[in-house]
C-alpha positions as CSV (number, residue, x, y, z in Angstrom):
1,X,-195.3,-41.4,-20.5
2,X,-194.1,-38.1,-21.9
3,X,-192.8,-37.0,-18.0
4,X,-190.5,-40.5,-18.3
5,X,-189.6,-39.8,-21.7
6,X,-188.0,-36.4,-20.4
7,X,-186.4,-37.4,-17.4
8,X,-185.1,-40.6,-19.2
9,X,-182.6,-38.9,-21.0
10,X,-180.9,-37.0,-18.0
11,X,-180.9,-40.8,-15.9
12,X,-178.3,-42.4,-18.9
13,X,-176.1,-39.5,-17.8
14,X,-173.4,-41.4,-16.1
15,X,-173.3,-38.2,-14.2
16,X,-176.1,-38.1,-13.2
17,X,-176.1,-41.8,-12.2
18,X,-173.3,-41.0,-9.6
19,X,-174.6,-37.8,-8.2
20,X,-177.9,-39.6,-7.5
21,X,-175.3,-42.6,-5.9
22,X,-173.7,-40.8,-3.9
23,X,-176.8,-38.8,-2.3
24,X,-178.0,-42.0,-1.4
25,X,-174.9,-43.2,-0.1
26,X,-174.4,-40.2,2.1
27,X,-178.2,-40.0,3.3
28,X,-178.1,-43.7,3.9
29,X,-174.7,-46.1,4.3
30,X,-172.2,-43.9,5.5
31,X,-171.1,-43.4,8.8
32,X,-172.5,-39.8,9.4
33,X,-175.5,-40.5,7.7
34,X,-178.7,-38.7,8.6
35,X,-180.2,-41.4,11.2
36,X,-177.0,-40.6,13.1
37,X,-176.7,-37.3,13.0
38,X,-180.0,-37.1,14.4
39,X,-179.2,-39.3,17.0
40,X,-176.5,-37.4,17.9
41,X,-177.8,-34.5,18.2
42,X,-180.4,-35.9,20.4
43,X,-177.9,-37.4,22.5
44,X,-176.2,-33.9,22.7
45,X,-179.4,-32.3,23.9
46,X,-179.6,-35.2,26.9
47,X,-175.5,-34.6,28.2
48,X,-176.5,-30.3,27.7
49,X,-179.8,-30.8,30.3
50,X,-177.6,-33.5,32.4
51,X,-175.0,-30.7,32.3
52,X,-177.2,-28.2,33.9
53,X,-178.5,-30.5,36.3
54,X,-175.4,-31.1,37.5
55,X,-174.2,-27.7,37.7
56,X,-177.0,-26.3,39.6
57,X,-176.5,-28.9,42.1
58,X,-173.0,-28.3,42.3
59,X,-174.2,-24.7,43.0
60,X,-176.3,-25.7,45.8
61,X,-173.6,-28.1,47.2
62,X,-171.3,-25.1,47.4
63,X,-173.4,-23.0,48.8
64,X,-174.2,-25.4,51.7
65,X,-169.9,-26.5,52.2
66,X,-170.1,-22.2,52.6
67,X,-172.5,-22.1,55.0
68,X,-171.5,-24.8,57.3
69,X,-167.9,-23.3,56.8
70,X,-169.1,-20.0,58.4
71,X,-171.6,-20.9,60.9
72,X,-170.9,-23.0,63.8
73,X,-174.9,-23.5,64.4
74,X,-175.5,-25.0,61.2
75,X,-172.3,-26.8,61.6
76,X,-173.5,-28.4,64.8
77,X,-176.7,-28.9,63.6
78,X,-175.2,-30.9,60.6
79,X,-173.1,-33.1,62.8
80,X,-176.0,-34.1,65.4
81,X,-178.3,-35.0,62.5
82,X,-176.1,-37.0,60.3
83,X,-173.3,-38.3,62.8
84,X,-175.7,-38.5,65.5
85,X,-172.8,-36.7,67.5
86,X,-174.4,-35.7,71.0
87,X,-172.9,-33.6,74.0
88,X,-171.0,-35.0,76.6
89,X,-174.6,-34.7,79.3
90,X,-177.1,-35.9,75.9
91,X,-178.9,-39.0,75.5
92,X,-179.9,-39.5,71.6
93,X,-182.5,-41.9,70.9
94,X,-182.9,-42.8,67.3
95,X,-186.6,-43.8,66.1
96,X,-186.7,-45.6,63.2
97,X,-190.6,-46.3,61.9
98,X,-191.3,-49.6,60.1
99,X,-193.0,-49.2,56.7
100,X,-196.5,-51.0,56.3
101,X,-196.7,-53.4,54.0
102,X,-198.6,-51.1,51.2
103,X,-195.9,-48.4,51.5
104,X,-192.9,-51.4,50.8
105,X,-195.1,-52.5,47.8
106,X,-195.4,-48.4,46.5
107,X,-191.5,-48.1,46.6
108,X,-190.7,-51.3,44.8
């Protein structure tokens, strides 16, 4: 009873009342409360990771639009396996392989 007898004089401090008001209204109803800043800050941290995923595979794209810009192997070797572009005296055959049943059910 003697703790509440101390403090009670500081809580009739209009003062007082308002700092501890607007605490609470900042840690709780307005609109950059805590719960949202934390939020946004997690949502930062998922667009920075996104943002070096992306990067590095812009890194890789480049770096394979280089190479089949230089080399006319590789550039040959692009167009036969994804245009299925062939010489004038080549026969392509094309196998496609039927998944079993157990493999369709694993993908869905």
């Amino acid at each position: 009873m003697k703790r509440f007898a101390k403090i009670w004089p500081w809580l009739k401090n209009k003062y007082v009342i308002t700092l501890i008001a607007f605490v609470v209204w900042m840690i709780f109803f307005d609109r950059n409360d805590l719960i949202s800043q934390y939020s946004y800050k997690q949502e930062l941290k998922e667009l920075q990771e996104e943002r070096k995923y992306y990067e590095a595979e812009i890194e890789k794209s480049t770096a394979k639009l280089k190479e089949l810009t230089s080399d006319p192997a590789t550039r040959e070797k692009f167009a036969r396996e994804q245009y299925k572009m062939k010489k004038a005296d080549e026969e392509i055959f094309v196998i496609i392989r039927e998944e079993s049943k157990e493999e369709s059910d694993k993908n869905s």
